[in-house]
PDB file as gemmi writes it, atoms N, CA and C in Angstrom:
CRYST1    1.000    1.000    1.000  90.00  90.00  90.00 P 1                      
ATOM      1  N   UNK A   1     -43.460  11.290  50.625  1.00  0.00           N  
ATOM      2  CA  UNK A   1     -44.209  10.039  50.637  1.00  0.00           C  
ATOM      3  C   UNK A   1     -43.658   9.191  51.792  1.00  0.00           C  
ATOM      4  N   UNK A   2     -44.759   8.582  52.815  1.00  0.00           N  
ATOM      5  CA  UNK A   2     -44.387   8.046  53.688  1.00  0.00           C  
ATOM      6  C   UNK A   2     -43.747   6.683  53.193  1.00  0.00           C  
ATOM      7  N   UNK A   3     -42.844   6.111  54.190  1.00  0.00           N  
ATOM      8  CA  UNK A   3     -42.236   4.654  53.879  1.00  0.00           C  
ATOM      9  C   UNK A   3     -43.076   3.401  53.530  1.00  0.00           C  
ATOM     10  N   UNK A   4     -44.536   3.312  54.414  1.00  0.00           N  
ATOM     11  CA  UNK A   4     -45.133   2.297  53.918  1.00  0.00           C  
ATOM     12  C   UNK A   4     -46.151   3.029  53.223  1.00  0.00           C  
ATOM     13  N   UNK A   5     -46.458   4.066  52.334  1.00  0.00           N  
ATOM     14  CA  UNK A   5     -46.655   4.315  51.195  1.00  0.00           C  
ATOM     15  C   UNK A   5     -46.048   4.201  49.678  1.00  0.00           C  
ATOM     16  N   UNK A   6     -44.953   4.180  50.488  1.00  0.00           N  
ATOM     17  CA  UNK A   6     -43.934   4.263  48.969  1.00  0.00           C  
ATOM     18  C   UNK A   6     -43.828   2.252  48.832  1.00  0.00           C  
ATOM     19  N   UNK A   7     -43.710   1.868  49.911  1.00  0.00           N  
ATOM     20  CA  UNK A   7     -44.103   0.147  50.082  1.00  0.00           C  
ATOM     21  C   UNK A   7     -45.043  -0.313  49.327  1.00  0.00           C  
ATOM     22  N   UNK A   8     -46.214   0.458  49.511  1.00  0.00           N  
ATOM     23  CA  UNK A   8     -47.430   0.017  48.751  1.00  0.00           C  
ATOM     24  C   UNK A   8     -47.169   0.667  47.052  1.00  0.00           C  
ATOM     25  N   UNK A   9     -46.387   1.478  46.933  1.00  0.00           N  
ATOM     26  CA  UNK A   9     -46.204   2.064  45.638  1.00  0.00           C  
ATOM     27  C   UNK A   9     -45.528   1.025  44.779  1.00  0.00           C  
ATOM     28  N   UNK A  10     -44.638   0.212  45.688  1.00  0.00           N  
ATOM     29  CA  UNK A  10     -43.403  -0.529  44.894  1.00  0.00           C  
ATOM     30  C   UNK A  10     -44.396  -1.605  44.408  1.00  0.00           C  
ATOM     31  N   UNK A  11     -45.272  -2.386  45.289  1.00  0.00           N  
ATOM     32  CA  UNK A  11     -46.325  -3.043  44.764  1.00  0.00           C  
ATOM     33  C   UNK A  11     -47.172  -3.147  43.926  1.00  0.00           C  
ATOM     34  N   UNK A  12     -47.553  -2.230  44.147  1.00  0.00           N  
ATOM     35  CA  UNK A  12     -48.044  -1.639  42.952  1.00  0.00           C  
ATOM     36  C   UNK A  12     -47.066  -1.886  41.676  1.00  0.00           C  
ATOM     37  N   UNK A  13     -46.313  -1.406  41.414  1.00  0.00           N  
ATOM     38  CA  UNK A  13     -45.432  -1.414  40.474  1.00  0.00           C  
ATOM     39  C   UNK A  13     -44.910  -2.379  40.070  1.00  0.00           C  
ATOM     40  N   UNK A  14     -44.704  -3.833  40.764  1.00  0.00           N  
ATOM     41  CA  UNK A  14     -44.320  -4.995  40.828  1.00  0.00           C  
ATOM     42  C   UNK A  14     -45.970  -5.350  40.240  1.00  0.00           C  
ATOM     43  N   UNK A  15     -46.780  -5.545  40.967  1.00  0.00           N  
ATOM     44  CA  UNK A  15     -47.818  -5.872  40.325  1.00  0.00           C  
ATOM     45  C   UNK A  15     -48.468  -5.756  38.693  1.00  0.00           C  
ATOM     46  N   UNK A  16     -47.993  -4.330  38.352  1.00  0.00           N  
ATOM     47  CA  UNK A  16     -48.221  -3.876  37.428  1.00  0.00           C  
ATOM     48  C   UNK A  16     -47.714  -4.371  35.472  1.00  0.00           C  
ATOM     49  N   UNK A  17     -46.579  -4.475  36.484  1.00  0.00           N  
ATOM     50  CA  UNK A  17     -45.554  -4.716  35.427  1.00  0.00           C  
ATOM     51  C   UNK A  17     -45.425  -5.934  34.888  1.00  0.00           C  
ATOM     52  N   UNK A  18     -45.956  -7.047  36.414  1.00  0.00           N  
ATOM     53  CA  UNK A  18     -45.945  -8.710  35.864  1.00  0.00           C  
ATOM     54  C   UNK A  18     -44.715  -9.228  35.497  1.00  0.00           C  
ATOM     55  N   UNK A  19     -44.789  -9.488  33.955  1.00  0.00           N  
ATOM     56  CA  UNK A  19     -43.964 -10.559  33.582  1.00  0.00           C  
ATOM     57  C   UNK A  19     -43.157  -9.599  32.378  1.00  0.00           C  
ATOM     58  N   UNK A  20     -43.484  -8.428  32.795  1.00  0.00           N  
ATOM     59  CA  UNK A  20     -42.966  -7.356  31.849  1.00  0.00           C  
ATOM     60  C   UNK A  20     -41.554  -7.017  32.111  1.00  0.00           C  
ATOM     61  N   UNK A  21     -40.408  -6.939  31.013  1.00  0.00           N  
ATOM     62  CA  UNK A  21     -39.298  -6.203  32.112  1.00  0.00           C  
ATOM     63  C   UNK A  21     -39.672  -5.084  32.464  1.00  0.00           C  
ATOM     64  N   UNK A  22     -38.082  -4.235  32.918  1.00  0.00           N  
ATOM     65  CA  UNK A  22     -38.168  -2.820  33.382  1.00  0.00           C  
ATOM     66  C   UNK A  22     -37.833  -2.236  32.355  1.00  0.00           C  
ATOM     67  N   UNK A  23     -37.416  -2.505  30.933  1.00  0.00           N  
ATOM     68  CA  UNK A  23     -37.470  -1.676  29.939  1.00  0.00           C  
ATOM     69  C   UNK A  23     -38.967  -1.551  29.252  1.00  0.00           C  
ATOM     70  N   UNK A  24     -39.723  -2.821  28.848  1.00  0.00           N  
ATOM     71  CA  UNK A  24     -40.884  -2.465  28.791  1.00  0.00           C  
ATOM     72  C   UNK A  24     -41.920  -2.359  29.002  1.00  0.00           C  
ATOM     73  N   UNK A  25     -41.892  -1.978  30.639  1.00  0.00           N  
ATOM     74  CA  UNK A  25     -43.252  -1.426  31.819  1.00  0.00           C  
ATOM     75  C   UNK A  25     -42.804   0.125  31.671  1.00  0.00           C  
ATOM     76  N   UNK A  26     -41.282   0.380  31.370  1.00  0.00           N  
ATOM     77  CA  UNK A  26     -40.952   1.890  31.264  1.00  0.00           C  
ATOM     78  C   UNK A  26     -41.710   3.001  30.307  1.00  0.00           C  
ATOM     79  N   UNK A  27     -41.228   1.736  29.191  1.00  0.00           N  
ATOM     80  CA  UNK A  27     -41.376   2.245  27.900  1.00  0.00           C  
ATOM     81  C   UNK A  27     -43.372   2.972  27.948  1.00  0.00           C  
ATOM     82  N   UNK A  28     -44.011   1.972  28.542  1.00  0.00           N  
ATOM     83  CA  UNK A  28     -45.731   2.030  28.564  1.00  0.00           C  
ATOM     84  C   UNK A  28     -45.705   2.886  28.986  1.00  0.00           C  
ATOM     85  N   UNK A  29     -44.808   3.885  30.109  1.00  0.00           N  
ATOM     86  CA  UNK A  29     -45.948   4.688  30.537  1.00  0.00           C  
ATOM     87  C   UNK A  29     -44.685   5.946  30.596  1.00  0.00           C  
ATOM     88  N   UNK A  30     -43.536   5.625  29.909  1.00  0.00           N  
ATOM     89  CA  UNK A  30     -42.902   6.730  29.466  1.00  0.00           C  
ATOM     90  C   UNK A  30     -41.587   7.408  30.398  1.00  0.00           C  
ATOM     91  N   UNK A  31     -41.191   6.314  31.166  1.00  0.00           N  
ATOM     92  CA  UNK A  31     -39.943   6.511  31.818  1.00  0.00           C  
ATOM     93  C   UNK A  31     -38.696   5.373  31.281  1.00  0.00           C  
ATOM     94  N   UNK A  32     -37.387   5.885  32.192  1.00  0.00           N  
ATOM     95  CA  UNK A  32     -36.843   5.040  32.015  1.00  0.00           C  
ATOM     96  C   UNK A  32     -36.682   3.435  32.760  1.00  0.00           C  
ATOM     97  N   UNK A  33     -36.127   2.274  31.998  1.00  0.00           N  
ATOM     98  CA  UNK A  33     -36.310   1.154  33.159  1.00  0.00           C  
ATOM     99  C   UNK A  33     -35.634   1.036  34.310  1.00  0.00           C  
ATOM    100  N   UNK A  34     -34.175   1.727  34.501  1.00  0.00           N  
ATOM    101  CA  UNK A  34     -33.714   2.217  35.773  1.00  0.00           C  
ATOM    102  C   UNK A  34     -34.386   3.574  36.858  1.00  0.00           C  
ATOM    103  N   UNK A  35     -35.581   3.670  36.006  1.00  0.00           N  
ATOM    104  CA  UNK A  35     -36.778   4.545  37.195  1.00  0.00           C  
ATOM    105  C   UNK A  35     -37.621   3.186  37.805  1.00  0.00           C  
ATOM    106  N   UNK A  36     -37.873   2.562  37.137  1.00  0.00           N  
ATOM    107  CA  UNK A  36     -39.357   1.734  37.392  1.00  0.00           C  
ATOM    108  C   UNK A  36     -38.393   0.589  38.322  1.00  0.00           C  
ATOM    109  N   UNK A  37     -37.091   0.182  38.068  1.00  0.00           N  
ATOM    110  CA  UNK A  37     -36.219  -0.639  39.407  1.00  0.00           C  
ATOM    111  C   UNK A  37     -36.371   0.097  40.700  1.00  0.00           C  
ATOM    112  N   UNK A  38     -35.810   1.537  40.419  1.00  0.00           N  
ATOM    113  CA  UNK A  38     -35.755   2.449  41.297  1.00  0.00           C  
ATOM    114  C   UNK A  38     -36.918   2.445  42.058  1.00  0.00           C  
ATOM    115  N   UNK A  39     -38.469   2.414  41.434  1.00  0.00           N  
ATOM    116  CA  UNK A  39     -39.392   2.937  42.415  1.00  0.00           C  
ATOM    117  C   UNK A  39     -39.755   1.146  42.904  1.00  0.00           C  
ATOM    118  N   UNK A  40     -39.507   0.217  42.545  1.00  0.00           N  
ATOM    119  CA  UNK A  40     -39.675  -0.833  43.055  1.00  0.00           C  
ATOM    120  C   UNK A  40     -38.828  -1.684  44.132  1.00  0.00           C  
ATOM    121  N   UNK A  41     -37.227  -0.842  44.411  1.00  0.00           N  
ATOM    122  CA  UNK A  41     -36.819  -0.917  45.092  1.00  0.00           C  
ATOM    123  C   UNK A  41     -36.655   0.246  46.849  1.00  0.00           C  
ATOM    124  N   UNK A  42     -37.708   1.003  46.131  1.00  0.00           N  
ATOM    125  CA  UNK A  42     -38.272   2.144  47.374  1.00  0.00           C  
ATOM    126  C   UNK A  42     -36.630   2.905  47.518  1.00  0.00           C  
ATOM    127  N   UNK A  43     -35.716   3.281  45.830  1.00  0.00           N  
ATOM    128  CA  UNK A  43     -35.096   4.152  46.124  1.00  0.00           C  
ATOM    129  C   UNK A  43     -35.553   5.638  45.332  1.00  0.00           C  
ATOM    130  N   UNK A  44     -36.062   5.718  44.844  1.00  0.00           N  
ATOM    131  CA  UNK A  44     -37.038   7.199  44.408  1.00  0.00           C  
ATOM    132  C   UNK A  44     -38.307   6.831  44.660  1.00  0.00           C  
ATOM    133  N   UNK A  45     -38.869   8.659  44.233  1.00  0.00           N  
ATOM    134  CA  UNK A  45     -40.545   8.807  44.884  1.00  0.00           C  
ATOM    135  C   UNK A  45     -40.561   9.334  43.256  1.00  0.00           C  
ATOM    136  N   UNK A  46     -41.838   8.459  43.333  1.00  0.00           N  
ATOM    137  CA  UNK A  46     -42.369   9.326  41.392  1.00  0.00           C  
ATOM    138  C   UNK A  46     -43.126  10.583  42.250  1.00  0.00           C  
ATOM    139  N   UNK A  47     -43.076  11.353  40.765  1.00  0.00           N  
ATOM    140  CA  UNK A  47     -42.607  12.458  40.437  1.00  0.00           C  
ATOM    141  C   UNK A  47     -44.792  12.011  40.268  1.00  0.00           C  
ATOM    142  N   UNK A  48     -45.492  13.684  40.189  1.00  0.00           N  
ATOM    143  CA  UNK A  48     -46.846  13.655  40.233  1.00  0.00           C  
ATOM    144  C   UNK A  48     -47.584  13.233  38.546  1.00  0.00           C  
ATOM    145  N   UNK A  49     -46.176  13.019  37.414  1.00  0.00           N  
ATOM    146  CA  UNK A  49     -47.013  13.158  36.206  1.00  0.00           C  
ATOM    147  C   UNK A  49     -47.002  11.698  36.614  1.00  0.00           C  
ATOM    148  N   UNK A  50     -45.819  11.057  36.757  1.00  0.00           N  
ATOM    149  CA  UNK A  50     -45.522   9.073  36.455  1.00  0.00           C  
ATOM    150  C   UNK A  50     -46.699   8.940  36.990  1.00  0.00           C  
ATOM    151  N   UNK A  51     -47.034   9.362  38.631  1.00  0.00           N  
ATOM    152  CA  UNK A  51     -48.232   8.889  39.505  1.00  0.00           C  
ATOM    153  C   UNK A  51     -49.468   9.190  38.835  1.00  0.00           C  
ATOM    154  N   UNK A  52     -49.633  10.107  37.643  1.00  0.00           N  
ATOM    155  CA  UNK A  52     -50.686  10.258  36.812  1.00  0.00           C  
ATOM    156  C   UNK A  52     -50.947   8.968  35.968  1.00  0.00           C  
ATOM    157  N   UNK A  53     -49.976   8.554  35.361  1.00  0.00           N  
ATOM    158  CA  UNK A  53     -49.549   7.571  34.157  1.00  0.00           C  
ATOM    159  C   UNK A  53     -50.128   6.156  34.695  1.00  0.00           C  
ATOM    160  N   UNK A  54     -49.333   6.079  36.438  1.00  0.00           N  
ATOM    161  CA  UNK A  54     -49.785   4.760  36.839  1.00  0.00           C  
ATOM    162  C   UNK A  54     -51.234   4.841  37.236  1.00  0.00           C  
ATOM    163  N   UNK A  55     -51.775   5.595  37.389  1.00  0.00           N  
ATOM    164  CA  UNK A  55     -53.355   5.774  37.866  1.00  0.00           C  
ATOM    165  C   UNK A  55     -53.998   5.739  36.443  1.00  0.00           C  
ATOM    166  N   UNK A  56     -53.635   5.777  35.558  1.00  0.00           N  
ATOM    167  CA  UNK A  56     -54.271   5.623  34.416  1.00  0.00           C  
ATOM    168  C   UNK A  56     -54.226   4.048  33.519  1.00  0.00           C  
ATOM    169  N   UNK A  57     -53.075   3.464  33.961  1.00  0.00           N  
ATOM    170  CA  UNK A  57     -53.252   1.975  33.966  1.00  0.00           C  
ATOM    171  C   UNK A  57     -53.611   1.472  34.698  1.00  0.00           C  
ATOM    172  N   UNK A  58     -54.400   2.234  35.957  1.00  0.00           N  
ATOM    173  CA  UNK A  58     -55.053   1.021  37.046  1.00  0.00           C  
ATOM    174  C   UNK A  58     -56.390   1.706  36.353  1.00  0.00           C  
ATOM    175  N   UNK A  59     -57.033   2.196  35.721  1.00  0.00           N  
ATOM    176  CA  UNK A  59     -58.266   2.940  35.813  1.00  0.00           C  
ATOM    177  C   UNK A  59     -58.827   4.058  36.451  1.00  0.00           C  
ATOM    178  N   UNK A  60     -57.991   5.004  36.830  1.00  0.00           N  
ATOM    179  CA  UNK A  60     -58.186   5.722  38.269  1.00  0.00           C  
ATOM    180  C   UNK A  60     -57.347   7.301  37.692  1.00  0.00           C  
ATOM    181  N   UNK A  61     -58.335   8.276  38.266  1.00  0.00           N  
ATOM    182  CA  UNK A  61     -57.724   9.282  38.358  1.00  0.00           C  
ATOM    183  C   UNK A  61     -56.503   9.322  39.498  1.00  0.00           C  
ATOM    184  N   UNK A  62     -55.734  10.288  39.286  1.00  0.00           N  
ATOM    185  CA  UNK A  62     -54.616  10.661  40.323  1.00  0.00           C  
ATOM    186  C   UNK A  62     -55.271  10.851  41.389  1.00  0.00           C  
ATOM    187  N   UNK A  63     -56.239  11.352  41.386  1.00  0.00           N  
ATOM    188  CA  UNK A  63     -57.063  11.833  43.303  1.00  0.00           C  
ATOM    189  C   UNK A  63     -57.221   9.930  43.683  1.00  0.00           C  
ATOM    190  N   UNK A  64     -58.320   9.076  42.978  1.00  0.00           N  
ATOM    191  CA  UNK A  64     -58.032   8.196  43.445  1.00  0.00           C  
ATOM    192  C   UNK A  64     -57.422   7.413  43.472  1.00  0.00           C  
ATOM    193  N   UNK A  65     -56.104   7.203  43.210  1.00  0.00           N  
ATOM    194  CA  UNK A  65     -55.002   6.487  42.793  1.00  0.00           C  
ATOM    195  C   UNK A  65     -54.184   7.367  44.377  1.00  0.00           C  
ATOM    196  N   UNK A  66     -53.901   8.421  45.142  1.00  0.00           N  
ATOM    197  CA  UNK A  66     -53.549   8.944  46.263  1.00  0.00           C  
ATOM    198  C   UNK A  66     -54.352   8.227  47.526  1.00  0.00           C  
ATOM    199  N   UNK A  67     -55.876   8.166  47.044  1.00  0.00           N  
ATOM    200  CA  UNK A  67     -56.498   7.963  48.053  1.00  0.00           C  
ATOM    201  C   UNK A  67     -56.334   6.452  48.665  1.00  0.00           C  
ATOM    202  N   UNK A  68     -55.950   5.743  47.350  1.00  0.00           N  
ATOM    203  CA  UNK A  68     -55.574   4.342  47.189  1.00  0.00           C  
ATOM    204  C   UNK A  68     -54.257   4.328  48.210  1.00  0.00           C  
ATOM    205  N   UNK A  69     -53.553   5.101  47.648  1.00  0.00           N  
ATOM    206  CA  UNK A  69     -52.433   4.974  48.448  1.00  0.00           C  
ATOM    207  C   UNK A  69     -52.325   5.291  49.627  1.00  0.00           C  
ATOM    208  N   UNK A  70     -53.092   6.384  49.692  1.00  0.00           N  
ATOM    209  CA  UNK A  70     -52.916   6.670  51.839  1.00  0.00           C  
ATOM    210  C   UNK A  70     -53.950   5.646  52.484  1.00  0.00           C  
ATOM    211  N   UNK A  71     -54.316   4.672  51.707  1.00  0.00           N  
ATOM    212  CA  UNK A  71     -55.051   3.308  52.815  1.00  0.00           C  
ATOM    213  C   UNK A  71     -56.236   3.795  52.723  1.00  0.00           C  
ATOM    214  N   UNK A  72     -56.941   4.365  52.716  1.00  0.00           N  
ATOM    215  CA  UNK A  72     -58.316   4.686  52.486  1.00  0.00           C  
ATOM    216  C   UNK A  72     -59.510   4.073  52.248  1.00  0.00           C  
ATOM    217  N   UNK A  73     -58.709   3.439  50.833  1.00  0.00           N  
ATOM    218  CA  UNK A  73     -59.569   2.557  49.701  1.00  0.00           C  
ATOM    219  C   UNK A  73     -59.314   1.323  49.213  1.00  0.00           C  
ATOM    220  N   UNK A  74     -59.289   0.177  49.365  1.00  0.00           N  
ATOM    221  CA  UNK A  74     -58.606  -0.806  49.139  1.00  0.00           C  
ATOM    222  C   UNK A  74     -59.683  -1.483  47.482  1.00  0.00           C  
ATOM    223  N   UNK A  75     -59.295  -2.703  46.401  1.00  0.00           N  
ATOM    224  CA  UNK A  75     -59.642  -2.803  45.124  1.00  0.00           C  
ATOM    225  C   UNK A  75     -60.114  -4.216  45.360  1.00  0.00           C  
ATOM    226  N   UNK A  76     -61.710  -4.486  45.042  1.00  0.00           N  
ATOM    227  CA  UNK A  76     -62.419  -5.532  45.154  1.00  0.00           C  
ATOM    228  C   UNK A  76     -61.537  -6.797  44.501  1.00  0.00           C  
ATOM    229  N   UNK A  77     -61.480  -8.068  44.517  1.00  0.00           N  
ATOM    230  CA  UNK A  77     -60.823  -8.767  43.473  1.00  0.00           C  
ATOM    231  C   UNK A  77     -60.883  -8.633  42.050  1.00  0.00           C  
ATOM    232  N   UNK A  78     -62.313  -8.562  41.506  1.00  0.00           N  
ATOM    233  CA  UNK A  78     -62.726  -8.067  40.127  1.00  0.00           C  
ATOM    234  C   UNK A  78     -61.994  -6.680  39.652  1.00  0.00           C  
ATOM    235  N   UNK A  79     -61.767  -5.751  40.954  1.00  0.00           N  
ATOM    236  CA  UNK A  79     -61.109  -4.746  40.347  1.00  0.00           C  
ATOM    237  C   UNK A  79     -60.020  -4.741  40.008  1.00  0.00           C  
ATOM    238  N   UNK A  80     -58.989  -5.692  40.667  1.00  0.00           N  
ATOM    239  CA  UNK A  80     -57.400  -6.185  40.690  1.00  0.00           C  
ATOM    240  C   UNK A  80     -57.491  -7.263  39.292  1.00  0.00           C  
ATOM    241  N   UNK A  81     -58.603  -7.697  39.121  1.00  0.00           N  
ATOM    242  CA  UNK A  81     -58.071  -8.467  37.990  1.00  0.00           C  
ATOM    243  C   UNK A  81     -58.293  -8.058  37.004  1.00  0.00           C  
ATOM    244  N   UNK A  82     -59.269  -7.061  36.678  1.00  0.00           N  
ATOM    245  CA  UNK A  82     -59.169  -6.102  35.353  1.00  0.00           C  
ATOM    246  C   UNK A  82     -58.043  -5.139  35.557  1.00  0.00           C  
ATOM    247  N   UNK A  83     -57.426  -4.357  36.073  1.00  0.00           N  
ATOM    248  CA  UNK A  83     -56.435  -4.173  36.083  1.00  0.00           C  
ATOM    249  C   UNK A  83     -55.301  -4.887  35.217  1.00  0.00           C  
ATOM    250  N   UNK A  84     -54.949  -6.232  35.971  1.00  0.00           N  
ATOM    251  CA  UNK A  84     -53.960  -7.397  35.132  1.00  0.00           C  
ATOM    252  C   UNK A  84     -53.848  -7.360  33.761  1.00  0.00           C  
ATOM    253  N   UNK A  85     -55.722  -7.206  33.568  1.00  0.00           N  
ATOM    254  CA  UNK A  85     -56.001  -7.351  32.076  1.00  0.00           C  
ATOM    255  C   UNK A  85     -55.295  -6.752  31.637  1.00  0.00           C  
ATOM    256  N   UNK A  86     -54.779  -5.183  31.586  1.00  0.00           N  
ATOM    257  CA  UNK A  86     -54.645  -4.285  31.049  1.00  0.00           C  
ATOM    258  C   UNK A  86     -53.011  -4.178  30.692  1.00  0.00           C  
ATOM    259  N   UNK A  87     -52.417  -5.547  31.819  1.00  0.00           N  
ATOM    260  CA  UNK A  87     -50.686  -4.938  31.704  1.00  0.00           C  
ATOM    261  C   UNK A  87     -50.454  -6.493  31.121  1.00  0.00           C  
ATOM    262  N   UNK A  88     -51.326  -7.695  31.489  1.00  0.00           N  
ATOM    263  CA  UNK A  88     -50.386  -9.278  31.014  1.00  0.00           C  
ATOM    264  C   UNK A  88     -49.982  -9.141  29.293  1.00  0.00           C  
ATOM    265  N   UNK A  89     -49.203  -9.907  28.996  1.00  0.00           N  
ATOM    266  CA  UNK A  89     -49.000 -10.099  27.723  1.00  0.00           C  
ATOM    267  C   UNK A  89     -50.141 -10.668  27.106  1.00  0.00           C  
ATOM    268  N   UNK A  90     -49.712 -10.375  25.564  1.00  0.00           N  
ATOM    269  CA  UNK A  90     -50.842 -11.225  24.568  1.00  0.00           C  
ATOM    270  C   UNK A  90     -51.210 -12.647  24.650  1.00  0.00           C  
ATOM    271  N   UNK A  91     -50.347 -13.034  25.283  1.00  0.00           N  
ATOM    272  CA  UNK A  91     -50.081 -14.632  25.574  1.00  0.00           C  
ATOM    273  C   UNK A  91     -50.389 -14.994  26.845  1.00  0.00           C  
ATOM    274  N   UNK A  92     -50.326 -14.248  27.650  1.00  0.00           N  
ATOM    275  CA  UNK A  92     -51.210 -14.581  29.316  1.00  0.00           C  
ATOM    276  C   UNK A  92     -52.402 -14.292  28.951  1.00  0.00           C  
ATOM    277  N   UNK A  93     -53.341 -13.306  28.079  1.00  0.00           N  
ATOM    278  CA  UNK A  93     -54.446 -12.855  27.857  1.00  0.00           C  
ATOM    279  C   UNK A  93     -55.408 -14.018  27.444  1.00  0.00           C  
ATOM    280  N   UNK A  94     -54.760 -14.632  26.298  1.00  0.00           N  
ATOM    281  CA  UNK A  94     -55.549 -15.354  25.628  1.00  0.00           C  
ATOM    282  C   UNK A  94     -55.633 -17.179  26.729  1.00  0.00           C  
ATOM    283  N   UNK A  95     -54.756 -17.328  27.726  1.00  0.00           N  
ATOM    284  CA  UNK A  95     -54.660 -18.131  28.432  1.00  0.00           C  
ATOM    285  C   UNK A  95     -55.850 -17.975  29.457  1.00  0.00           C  
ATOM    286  N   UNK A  96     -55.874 -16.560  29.795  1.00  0.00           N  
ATOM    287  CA  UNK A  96     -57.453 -16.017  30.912  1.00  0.00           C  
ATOM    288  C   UNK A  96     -58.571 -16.444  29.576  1.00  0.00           C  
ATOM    289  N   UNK A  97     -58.987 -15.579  28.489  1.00  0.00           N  
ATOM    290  CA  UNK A  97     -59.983 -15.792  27.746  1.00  0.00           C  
ATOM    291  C   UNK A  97     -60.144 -17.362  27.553  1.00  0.00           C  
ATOM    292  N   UNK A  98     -59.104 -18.119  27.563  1.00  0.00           N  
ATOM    293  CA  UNK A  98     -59.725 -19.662  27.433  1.00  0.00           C  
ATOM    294  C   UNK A  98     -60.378 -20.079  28.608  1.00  0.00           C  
ATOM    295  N   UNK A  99     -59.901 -19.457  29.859  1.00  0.00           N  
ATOM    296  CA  UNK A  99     -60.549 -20.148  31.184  1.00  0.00           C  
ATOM    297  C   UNK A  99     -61.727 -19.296  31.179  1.00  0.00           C  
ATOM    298  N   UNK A 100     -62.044 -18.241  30.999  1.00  0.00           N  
ATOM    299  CA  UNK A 100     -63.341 -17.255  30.529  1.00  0.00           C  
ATOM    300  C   UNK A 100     -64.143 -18.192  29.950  1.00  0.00           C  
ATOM    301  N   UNK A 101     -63.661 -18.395  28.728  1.00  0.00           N  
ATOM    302  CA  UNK A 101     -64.628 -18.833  27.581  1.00  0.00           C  
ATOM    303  C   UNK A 101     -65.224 -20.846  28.467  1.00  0.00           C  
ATOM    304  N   UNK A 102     -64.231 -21.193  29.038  1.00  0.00           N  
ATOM    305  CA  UNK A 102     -64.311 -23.171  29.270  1.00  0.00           C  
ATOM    306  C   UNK A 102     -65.484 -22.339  30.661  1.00  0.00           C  
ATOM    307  N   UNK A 103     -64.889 -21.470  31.480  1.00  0.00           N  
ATOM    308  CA  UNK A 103     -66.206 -21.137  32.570  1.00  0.00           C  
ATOM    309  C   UNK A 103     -67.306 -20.602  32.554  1.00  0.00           C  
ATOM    310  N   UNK A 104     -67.845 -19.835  31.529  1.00  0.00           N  
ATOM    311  CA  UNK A 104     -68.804 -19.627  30.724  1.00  0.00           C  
ATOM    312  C   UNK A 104     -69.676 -20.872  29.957  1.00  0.00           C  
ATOM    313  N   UNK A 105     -69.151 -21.687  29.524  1.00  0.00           N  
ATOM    314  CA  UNK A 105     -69.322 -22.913  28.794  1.00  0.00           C  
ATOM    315  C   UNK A 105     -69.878 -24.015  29.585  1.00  0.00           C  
ATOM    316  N   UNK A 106     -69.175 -24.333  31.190  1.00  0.00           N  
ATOM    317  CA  UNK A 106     -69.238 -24.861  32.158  1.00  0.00           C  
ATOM    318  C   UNK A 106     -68.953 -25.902  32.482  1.00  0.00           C  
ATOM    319  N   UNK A 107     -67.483 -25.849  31.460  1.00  0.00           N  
ATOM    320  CA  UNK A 107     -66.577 -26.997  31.274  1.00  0.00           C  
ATOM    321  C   UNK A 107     -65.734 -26.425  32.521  1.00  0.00           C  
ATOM    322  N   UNK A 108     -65.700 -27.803  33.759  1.00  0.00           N  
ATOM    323  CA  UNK A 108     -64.143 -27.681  34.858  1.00  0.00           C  
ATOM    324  C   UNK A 108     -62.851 -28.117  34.045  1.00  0.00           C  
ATOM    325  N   UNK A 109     -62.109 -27.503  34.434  1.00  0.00           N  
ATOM    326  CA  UNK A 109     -60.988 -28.657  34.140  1.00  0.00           C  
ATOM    327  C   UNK A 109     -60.390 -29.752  34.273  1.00  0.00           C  
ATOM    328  N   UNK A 110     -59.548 -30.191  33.143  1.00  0.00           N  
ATOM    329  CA  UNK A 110     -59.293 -30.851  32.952  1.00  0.00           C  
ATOM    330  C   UNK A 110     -60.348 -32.333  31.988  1.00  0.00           C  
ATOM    331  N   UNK A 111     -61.609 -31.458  32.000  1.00  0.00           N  
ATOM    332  CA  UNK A 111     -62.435 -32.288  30.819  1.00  0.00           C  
ATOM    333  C   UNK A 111     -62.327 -32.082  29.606  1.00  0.00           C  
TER     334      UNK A 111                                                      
END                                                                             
């Protein structure tokens, strides 16, 4: 894995994880939390199952979850923020569904 692939990997992974530690972003997808430091500090290369695991919390097969990564394909905003959905806590969730529900409604804030 090239250097600014594995760059974009750590991002990924930082992204992913949020407000999660590294014990339980590990735990989700079945490593340890001194792997998930590791690949966020660009000192290991995951291994092809993890890169399965993380393509499956972005929505994405492994082919496009590679293709993602060699620059190819870049993720609309809507696609980056369903994503989020999938890793924030129960408590960031219901903080989006209120701004969902007040922008739907067509209440701005602070009314």
């Amino acid at each position: 894995m090239q250097l600014e692939t594995r760059k974009k990997f750590a991002r990924i992974i930082t992204d992913l994880r949020g407000s999660q530690s590294y014990r339980e972003f590990g735990r989700k997808i079945g490593i340890s939390h001194p792997t998930v430091k590791a690949w966020e500090n660009l000192e290991v290369i995951p291994d092809t199952d993890s890169l399965r695991k993380i393509a499956q919390l972005r929505g994405e097969t492994l082919e496009e979850f590679e293709v993602f990564l060699g620059g190819t394909r870049e993720f609309s905003l809507v696609q980056r923020l369903v994503q989020q959905i999938h890793v924030i806590s129960k408590a960031e969730l219901a903080i989006v569904l209120r701004a969902v529900a007040e922008r739907l409604e067509g209440k701005k804030e602070g009314e």
